[in-house]
N, C-alpha and C positions, 0 to 999 in steps of 0.2 A: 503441562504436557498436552500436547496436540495429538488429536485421533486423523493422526495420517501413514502412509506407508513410506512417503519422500521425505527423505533429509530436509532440514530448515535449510533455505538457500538466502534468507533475509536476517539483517539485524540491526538493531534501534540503539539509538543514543540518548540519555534522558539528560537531556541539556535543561539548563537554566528556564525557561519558560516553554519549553517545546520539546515533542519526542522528533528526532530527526530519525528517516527510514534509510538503508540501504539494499539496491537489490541487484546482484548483478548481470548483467546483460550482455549476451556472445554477439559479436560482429566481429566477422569478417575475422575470426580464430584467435580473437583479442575477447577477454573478459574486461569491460566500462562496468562501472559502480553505480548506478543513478542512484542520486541521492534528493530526499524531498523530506520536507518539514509534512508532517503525520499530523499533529494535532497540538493544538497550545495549550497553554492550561487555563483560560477563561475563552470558551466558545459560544457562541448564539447558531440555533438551526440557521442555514442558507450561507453563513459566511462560507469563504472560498478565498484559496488561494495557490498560483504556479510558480513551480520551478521548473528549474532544466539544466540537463548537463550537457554540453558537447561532448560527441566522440570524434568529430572529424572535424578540423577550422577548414580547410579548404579540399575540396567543395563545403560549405558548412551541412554537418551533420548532428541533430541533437533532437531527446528525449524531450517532451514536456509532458510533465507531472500535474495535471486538476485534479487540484481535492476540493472538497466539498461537506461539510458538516450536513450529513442528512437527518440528522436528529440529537437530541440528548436527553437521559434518564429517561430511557425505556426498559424494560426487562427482556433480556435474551436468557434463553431455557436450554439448558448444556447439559450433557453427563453429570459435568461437575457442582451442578446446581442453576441455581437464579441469579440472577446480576442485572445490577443499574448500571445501565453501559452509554457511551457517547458511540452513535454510527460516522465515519467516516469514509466517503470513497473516493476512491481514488482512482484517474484516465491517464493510460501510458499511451502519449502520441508519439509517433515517429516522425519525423520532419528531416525531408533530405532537399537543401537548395534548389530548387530547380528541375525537380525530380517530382517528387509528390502532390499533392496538390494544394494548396495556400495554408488551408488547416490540418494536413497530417494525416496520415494514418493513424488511424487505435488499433493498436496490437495487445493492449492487456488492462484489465477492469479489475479492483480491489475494493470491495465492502471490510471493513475493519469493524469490529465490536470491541470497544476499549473499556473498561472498568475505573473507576480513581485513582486504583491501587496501582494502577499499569499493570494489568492485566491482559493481555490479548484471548479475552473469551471467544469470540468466532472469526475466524478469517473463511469468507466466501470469494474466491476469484475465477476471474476467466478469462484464458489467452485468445487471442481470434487467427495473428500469425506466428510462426508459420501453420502450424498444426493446431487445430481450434482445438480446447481442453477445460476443464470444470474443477475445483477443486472448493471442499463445505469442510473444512475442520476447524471442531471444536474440541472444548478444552472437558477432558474427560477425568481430570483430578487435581486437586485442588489443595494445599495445606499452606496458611497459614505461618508466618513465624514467630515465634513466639518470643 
């Protein structure tokens, strides 16, 4: 459980060696899916790695996803307690043909705090367009299965 007041607008796939992310994305009064590999399951600090979806082949229009391993087995301090988590973040580029400029727009920044368990302890992000905005939720309860 997340200490937020918005609806979950993301969700993960826990595939064979990798959590794949989806988040969806309005243009132009169409909902696109961008979809990006989130984290493996054997990472080292500094690895990285991009995806991208198209939403338009012509003119080409498409998202690209950097991630980035900024740390691993650190402790992130939550409601819900303490956790040895892997930092992940993640740069949503914009990229319009001929339109923007060679490296894209960032329109949206993701810090992930992941647990072993597949845990999402902290999600910290922040959009820049259209409307710049802040979002720091963390996981405020926590139970085990037994």
């Amino acid at each position: 459980m997340l200490d937020t007041t918005q609806n979950s607008n993301f969700f993960y796939i826990n595939a064979s060696d990798s959590i794949i992310i989806s988040i969806p994305y309005s243009f132009q009064n169409q909902v696109y899916y961008i979809i990006s590999r989130l984290i493996r399951a054997n990472v080292n600090v500094g690895d990285s790695w991009s995806d991208s979806t198209i939403i338009s082949p012509n003119p080409q229009i498409k998202i690209i996803v950097k991630t980035k391993v900024d740390s691993v087995n650190v402790q992130e301090n939550v409601p819900a307690g303490t956790f040895v988590v892997t930092k992940v973040k993640q740069d949503y580029i914009y990229f319009h043909q001929g339109v923007t400029p060679p490296d894209g727009i960032p329109f949206m920044s993701i810090v992930w705090s992941i647990n072993r368990d597949v845990i999402f302890v902290r999600v910290k992000g922040s959009s820049y367009y259209p409307n710049p905005s802040s979002e720091d939720d963390k996981l405020i309860k926590y139970i085990k299965a037994q």
